[in-house]
BALOBA-1460 file (C-alpha; in Angstrom, 3 decimals):
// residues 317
<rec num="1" residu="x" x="16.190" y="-16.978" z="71.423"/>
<rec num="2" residu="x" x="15.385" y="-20.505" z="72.295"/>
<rec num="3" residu="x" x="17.054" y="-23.056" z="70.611"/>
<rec num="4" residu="x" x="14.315" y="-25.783" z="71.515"/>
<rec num="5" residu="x" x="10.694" y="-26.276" z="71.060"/>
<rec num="6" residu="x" x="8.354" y="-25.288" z="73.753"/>
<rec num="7" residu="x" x="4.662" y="-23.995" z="74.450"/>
<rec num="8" residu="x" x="5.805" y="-20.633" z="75.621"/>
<rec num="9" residu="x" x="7.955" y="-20.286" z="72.211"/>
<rec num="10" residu="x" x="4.715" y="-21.038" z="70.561"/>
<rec num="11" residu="x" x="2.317" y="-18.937" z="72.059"/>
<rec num="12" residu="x" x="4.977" y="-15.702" z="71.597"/>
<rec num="13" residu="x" x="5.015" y="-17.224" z="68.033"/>
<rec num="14" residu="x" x="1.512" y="-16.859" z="67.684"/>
<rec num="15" residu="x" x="1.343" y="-13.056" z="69.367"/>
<rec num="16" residu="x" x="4.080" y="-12.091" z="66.718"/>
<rec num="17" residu="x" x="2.803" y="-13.294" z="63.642"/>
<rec num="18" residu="x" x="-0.802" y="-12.425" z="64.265"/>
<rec num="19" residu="x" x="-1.257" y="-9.274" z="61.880"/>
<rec num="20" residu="x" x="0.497" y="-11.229" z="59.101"/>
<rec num="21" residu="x" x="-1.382" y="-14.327" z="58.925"/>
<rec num="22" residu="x" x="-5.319" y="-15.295" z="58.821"/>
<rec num="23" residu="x" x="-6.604" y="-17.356" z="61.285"/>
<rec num="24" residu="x" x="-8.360" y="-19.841" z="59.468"/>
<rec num="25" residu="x" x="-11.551" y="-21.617" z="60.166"/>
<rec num="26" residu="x" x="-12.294" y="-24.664" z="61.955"/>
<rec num="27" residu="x" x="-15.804" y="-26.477" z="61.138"/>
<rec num="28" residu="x" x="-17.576" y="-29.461" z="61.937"/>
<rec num="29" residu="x" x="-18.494" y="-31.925" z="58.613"/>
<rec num="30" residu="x" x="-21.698" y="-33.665" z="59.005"/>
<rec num="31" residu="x" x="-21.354" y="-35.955" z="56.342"/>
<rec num="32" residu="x" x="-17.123" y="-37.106" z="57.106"/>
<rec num="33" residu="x" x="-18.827" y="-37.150" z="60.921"/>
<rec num="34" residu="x" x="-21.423" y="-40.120" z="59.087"/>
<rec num="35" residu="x" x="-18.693" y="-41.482" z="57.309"/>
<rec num="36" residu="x" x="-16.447" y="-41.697" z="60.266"/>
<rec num="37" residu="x" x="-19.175" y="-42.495" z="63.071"/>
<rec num="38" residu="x" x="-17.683" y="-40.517" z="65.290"/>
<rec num="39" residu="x" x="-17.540" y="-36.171" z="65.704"/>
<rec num="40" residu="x" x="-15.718" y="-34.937" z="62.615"/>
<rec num="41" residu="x" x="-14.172" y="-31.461" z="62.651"/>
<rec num="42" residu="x" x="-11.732" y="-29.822" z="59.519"/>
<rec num="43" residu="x" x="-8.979" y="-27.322" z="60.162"/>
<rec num="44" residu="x" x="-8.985" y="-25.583" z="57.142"/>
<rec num="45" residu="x" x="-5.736" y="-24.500" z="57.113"/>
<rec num="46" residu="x" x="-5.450" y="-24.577" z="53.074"/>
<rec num="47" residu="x" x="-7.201" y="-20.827" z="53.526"/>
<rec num="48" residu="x" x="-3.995" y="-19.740" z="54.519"/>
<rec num="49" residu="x" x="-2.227" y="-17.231" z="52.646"/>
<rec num="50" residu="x" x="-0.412" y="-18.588" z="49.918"/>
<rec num="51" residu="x" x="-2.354" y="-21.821" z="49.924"/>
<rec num="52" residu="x" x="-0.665" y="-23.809" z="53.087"/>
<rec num="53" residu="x" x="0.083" y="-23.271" z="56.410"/>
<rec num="54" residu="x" x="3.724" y="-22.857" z="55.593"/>
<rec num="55" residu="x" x="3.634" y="-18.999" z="56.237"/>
<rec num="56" residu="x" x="3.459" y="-19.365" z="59.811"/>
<rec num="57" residu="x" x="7.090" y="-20.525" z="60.365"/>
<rec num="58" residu="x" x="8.346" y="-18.351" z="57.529"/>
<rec num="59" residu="x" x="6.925" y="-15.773" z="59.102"/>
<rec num="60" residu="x" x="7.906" y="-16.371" z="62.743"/>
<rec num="61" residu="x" x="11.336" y="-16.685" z="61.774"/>
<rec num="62" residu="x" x="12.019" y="-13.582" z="59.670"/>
<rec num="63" residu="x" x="10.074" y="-11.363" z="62.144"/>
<rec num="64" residu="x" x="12.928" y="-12.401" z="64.753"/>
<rec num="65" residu="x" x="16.041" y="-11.534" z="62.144"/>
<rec num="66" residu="x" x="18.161" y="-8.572" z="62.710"/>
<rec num="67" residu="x" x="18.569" y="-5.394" z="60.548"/>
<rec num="68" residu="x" x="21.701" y="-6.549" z="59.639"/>
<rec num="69" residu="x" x="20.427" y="-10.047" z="58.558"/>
<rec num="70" residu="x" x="17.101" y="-8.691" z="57.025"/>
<rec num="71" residu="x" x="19.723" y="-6.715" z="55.091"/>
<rec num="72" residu="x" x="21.425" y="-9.649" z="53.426"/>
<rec num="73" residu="x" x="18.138" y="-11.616" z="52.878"/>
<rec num="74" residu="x" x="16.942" y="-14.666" z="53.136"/>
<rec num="75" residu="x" x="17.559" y="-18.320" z="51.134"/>
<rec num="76" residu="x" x="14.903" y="-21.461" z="51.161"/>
<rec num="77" residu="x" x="15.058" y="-24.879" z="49.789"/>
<rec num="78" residu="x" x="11.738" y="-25.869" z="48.325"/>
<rec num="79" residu="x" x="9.495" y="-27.331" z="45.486"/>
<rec num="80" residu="x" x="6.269" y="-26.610" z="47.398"/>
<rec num="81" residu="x" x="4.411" y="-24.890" z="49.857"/>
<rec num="82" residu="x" x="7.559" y="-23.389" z="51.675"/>
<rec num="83" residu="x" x="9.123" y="-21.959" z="48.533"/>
<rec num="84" residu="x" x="6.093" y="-19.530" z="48.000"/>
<rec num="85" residu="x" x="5.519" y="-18.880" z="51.671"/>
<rec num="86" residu="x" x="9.363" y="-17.823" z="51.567"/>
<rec num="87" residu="x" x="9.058" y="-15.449" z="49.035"/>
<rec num="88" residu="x" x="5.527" y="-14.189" z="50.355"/>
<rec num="89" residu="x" x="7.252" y="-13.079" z="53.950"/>
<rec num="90" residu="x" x="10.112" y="-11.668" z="51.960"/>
<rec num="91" residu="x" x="7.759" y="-9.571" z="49.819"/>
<rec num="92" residu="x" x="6.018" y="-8.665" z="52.768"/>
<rec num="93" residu="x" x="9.083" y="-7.746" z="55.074"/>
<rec num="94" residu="x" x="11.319" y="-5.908" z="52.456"/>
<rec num="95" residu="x" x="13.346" y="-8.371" z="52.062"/>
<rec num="96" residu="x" x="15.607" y="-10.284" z="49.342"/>
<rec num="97" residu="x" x="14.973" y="-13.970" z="48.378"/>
<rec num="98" residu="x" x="16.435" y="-16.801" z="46.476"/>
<rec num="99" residu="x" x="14.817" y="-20.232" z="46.509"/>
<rec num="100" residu="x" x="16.374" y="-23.328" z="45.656"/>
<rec num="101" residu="x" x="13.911" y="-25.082" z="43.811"/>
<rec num="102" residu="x" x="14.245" y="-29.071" z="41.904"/>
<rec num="103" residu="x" x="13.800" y="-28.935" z="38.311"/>
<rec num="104" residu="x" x="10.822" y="-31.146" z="38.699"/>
<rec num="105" residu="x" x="8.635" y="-28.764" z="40.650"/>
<rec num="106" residu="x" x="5.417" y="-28.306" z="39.300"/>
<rec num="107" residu="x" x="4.934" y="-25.445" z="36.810"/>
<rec num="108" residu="x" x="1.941" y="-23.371" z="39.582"/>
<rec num="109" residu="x" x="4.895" y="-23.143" z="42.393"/>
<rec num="110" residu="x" x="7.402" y="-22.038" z="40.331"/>
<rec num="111" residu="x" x="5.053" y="-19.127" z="38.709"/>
<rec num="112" residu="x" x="3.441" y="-18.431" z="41.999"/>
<rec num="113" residu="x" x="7.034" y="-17.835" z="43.898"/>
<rec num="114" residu="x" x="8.275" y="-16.075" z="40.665"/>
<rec num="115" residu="x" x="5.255" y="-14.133" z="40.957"/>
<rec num="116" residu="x" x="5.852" y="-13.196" z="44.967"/>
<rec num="117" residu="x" x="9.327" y="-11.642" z="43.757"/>
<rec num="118" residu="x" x="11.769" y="-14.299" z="44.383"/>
<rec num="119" residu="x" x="14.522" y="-15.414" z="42.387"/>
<rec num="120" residu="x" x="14.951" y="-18.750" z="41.934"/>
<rec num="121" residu="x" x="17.908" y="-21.008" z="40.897"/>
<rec num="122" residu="x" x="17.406" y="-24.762" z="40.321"/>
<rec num="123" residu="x" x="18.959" y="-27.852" z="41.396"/>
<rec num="124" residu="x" x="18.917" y="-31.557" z="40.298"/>
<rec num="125" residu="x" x="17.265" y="-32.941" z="42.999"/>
<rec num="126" residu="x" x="16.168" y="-31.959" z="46.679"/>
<rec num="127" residu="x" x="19.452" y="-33.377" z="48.164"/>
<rec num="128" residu="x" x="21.172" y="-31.152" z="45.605"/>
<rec num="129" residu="x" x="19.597" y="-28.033" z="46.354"/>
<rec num="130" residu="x" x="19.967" y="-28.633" z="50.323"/>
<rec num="131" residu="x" x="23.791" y="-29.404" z="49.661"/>
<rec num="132" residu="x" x="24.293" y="-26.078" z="47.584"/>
<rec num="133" residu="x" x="22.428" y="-24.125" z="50.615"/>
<rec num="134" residu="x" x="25.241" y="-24.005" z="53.067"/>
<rec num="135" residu="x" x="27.199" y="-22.124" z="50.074"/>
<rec num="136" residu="x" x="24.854" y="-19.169" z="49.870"/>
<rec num="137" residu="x" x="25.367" y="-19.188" z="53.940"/>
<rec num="138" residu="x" x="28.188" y="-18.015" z="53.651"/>
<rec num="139" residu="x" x="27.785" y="-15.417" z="51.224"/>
<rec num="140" residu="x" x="25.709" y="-14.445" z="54.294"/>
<rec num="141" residu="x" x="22.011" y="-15.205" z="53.084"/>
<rec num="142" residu="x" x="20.092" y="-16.430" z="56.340"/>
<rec num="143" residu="x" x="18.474" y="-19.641" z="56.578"/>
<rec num="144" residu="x" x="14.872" y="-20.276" z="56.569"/>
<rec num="145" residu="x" x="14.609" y="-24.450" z="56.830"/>
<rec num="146" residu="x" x="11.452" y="-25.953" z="55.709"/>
<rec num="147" residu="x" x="10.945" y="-27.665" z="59.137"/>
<rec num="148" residu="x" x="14.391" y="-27.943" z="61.113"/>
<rec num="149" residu="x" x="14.090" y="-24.766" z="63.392"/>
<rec num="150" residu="x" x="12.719" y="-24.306" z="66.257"/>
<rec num="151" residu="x" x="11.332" y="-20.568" z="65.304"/>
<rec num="152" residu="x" x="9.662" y="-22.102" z="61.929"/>
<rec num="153" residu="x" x="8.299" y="-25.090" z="64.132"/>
<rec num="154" residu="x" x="6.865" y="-22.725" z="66.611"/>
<rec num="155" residu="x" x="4.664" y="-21.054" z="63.819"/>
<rec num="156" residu="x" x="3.199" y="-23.800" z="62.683"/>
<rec num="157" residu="x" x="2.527" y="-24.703" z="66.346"/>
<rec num="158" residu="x" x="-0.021" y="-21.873" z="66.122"/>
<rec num="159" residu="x" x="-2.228" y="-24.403" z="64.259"/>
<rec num="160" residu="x" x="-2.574" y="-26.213" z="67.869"/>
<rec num="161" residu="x" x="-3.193" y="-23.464" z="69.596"/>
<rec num="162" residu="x" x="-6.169" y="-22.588" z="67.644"/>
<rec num="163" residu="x" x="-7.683" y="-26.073" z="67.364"/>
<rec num="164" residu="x" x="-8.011" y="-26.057" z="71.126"/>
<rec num="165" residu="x" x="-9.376" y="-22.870" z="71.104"/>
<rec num="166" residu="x" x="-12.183" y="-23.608" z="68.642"/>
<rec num="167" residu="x" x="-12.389" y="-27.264" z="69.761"/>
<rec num="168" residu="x" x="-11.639" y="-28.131" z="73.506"/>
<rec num="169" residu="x" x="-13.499" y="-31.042" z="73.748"/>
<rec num="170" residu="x" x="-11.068" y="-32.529" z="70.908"/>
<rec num="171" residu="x" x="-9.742" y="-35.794" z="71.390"/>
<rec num="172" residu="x" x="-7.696" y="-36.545" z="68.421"/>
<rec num="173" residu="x" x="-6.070" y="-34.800" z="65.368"/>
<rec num="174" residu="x" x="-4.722" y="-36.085" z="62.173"/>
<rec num="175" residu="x" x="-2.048" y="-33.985" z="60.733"/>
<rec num="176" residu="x" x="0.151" y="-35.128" z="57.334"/>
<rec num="177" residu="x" x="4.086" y="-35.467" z="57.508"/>
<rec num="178" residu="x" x="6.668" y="-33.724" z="55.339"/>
<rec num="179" residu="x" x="9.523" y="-33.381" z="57.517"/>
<rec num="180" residu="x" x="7.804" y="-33.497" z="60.471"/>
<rec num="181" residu="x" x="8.169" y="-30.033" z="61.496"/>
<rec num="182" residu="x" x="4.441" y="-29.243" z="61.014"/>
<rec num="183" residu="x" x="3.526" y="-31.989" z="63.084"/>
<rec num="184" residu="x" x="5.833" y="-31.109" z="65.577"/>
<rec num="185" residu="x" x="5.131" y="-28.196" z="66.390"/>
<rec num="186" residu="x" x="1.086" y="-28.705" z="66.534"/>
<rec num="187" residu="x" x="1.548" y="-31.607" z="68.797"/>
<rec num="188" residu="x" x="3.947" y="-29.581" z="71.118"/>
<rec num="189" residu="x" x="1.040" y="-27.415" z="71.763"/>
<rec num="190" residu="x" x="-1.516" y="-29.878" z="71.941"/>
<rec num="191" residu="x" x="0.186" y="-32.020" z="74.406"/>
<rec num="192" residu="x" x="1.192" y="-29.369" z="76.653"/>
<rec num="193" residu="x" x="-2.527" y="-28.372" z="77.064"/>
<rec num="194" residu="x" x="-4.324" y="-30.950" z="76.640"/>
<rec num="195" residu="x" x="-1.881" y="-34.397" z="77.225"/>
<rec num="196" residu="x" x="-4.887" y="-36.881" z="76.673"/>
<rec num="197" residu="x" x="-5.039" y="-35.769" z="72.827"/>
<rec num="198" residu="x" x="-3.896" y="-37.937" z="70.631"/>
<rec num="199" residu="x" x="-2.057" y="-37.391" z="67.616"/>
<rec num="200" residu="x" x="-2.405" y="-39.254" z="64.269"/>
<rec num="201" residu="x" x="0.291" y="-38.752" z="61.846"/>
<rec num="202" residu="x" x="-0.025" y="-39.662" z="58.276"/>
<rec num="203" residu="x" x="2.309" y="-39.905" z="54.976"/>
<rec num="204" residu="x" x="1.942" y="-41.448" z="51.465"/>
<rec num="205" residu="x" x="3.579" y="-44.363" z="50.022"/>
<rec num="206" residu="x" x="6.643" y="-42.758" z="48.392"/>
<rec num="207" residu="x" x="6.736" y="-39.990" z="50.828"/>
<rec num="208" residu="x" x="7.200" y="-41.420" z="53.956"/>
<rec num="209" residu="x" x="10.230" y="-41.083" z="55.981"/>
<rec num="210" residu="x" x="9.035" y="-40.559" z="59.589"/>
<rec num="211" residu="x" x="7.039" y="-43.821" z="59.134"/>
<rec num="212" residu="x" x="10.397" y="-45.852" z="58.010"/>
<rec num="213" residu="x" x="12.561" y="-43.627" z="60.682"/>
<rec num="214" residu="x" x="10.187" y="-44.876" z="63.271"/>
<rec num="215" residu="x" x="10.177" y="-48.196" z="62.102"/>
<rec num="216" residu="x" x="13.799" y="-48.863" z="61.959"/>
<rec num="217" residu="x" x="14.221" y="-46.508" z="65.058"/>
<rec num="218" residu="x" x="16.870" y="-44.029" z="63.186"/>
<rec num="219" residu="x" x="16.423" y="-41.708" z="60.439"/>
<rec num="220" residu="x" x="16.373" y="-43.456" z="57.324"/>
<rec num="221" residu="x" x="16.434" y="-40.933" z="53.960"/>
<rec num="222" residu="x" x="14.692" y="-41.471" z="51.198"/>
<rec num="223" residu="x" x="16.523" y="-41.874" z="47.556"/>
<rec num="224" residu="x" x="13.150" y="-40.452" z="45.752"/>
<rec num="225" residu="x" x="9.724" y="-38.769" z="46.603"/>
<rec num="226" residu="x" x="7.632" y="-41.227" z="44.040"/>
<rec num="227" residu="x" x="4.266" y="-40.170" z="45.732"/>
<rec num="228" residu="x" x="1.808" y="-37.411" z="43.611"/>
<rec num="229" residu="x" x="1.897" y="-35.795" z="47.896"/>
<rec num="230" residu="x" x="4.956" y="-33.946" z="46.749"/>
<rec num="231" residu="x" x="4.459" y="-31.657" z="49.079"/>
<rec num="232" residu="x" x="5.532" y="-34.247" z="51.600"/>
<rec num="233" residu="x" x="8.654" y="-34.172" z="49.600"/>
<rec num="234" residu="x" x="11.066" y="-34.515" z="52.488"/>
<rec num="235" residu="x" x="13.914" y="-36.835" z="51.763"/>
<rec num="236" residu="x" x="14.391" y="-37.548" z="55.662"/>
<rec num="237" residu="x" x="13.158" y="-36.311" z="59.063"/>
<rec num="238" residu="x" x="15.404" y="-34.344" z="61.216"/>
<rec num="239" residu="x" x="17.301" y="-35.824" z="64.599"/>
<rec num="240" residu="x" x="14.586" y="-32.427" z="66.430"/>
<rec num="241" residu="x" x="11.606" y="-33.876" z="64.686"/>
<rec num="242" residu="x" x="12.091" y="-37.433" z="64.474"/>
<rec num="243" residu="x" x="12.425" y="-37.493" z="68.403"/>
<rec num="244" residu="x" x="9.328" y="-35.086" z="68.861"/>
<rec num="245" residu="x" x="7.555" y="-37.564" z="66.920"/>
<rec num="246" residu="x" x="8.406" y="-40.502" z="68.911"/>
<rec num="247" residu="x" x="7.321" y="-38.739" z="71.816"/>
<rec num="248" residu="x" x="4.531" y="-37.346" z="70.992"/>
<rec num="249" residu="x" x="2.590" y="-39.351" z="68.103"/>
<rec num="250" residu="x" x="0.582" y="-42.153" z="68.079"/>
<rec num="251" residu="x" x="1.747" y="-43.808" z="65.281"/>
<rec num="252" residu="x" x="2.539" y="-42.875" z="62.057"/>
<rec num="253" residu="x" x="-0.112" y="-44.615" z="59.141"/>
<rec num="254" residu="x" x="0.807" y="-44.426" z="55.500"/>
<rec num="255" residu="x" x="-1.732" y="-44.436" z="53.073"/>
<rec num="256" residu="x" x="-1.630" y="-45.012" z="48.703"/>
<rec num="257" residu="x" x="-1.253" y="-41.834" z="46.277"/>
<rec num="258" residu="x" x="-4.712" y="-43.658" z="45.082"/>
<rec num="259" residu="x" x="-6.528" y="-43.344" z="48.525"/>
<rec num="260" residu="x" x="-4.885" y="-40.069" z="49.161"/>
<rec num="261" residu="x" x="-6.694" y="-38.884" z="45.430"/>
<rec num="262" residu="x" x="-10.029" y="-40.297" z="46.412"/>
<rec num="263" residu="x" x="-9.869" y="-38.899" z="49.598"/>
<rec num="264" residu="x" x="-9.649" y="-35.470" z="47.685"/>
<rec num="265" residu="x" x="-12.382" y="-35.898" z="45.410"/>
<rec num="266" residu="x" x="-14.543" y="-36.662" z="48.180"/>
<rec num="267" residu="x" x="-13.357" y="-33.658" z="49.716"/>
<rec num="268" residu="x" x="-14.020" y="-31.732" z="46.767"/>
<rec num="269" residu="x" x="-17.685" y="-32.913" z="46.146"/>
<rec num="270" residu="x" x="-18.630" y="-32.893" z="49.354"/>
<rec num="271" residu="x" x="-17.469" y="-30.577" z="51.331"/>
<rec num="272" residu="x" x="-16.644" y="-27.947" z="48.594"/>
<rec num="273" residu="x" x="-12.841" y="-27.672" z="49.283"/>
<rec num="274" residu="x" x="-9.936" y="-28.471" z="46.536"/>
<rec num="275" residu="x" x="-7.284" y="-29.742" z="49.365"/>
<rec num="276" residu="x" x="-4.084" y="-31.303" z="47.404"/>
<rec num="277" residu="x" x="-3.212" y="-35.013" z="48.214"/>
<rec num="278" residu="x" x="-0.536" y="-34.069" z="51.259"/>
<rec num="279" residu="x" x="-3.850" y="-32.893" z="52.854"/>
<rec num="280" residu="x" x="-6.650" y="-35.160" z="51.915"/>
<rec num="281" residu="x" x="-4.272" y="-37.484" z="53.187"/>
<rec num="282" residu="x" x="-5.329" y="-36.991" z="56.675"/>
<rec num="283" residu="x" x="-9.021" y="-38.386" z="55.492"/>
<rec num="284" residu="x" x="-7.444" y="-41.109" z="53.765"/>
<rec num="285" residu="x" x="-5.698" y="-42.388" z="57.102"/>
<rec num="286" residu="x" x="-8.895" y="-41.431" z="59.875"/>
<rec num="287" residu="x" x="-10.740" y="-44.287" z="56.979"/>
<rec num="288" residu="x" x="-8.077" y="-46.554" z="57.792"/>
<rec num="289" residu="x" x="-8.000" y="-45.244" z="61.981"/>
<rec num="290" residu="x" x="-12.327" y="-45.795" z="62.307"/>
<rec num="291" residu="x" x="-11.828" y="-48.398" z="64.610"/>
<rec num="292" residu="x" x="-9.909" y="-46.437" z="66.937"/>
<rec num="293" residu="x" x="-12.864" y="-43.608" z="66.953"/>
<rec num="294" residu="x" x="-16.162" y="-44.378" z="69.182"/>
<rec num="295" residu="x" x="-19.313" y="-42.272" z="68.833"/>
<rec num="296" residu="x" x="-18.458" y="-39.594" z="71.609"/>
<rec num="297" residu="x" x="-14.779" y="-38.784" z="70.417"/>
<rec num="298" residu="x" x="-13.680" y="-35.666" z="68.370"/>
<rec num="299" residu="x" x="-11.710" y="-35.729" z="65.760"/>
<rec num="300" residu="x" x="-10.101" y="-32.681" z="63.926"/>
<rec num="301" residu="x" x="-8.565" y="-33.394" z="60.436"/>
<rec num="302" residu="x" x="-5.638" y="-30.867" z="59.752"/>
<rec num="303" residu="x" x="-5.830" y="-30.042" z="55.891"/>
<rec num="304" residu="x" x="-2.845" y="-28.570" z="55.528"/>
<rec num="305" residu="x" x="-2.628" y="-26.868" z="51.763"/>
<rec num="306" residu="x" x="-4.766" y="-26.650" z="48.342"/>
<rec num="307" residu="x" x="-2.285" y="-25.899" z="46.245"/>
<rec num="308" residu="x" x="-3.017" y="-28.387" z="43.552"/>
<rec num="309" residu="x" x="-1.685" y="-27.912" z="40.361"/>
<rec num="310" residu="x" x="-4.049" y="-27.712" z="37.655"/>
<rec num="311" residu="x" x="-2.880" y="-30.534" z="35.235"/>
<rec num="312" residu="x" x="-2.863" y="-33.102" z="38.069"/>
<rec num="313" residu="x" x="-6.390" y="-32.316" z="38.986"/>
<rec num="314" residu="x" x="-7.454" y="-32.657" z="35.046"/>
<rec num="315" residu="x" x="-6.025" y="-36.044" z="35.908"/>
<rec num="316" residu="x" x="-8.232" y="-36.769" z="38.491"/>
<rec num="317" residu="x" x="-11.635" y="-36.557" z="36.040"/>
């Protein structure tokens, strides 16, 4: 198996995973087109199973394990989106799972991956749980990174492929950063169809490592996530992804937890969908991006997940 991102690892990606994942729907917004003055289209990727894209990866990479790995099962770090995705494929495949989870993760993803059949064991922090992974390695659990792996970037690529299949005429896309691997991927397929596309990344203040990375031109790591977006929780961006995304992004715009939350309320009364703040981020930072969108371009927001926990929205009202 390839040990590097490509187009042809994505479009076997999306062949494999096809009867375990929905293909979500793409639509045009009339009123964020008004807004935004310019063609306004929403990937509405937060229709996904479990709530978030995240299945895609988790998917693509346990379909490719052997019968002697599937055996042993498989380990995740995660306070998020990737935790129940992990335990979703693992339900789904037969498979054993244990997900290493921060004690601060919201009450809905801890019940929701309990309730997908995982075990879960908790750590003090992100960094802690990623430092106790490499232990349950060699007990001979496999792997499944959040966004450092080729096979789990090359699902989420699938997102690209069908944005240019249900928009061709698109000219840019705004997609949010975690640890860039969603990103990555999407903009490897993109760019090797369609080069002229541009692509927008976007992170919250508090939850933006790519953006400092890029801005200091090495990885720089985080010593909190302090944004609500804690989905975005990654601490740092890997060497794969941090490179991918100075090849292939625009730029990288960070946006406030505040504009991130009225960018979801909007969302909500408008257009009818409950996105959580690491996806109405993307609306947040095409406000801030207008000027770089004329009348005849077409943009596609990329909302990513919806997996908002209930207390935080009774914060909102």
């Amino acid at each position: 198996m390839s040990d590097s991102l490509s187009l042809t690892l994505i479009q076997v990606a999306r062949q494999r995973i096809a009867p375990c994942v929905r293909r979500t729907p793409l639509t045009a917004s009339a009123t964020l087109s008004e807004r935004l003055k310019t063609n306004v289209y929403v990937k509405l990727e937060l229709f996904q199973k479990t709530g978030s894209f995240k299945v895609r990866g988790a998917f693509n990479k346990a379909l490719t394990l052997t019968p002697e790995e599937r055996s042993r099962g498989i380990v995740a770090v995660s306070g998020g989106n990737h935790a129940q995705a992990v335990a979703y494929v693992a339900r789904a495949l037969g498979l054993r799972s244990l997900i290493l989870m921060p004690e601060t993760t919201p009450r809905n993803y801890v019940e929701a991956t309990r309730g997908y059949g995982a075990s879960i064991k908790f750590a003090v922090n992100a960094a802690a749980a990623f430092a106790e992974v490499a232990d349950f390695e060699r007990e001979g659990w496999v792997y499944v990174h959040p966004f450092d792996d080729p096979l789990v970037m090359a699902g989420q690529g699938t997102v690209g492929l069908e944005i240019l299949q249900d928009v061709p005429q698109a000219t840019d896309v705004i997609i949010s950063i975690g640890g860039g691997g969603f990103i990555g991927g999407i903009a490897t397929a993109i760019k090797a169809l369609k080069p002229a596309v541009r692509i927008w990344g976007v992170e919250t203040e508090g939850a933006d490592c790519m953006s400092k990375s890029m801005a200091s031109g090495k990885i720089v790591t985080l010593d909190a996530i302090t944004s609500v977006a804690r989905t975005l929780g990654a601490p740092a961006p890997s060497e794969r992804t941090f490179a991918l995304a100075k090849q292939l992004l625009e730029g990288v715009t960070v946006v406030s937890d505040r504009e991130a939350l009225d960018a979801l309320r909007f969302l909500l009364e408008r257009l009818k969908i409950l996105t959580e703040p690491a996806a109405s981020c993307t609306l947040a930072a095409a406000d801030r991006l207008r000027e770089q969108f004329s009348p005849e371009r077409h943009v596609v927001l990329v909302l990513c997940g919806g997996n908002m926990p209930m207390e935080d929205l009774a914060r909102l009202s």
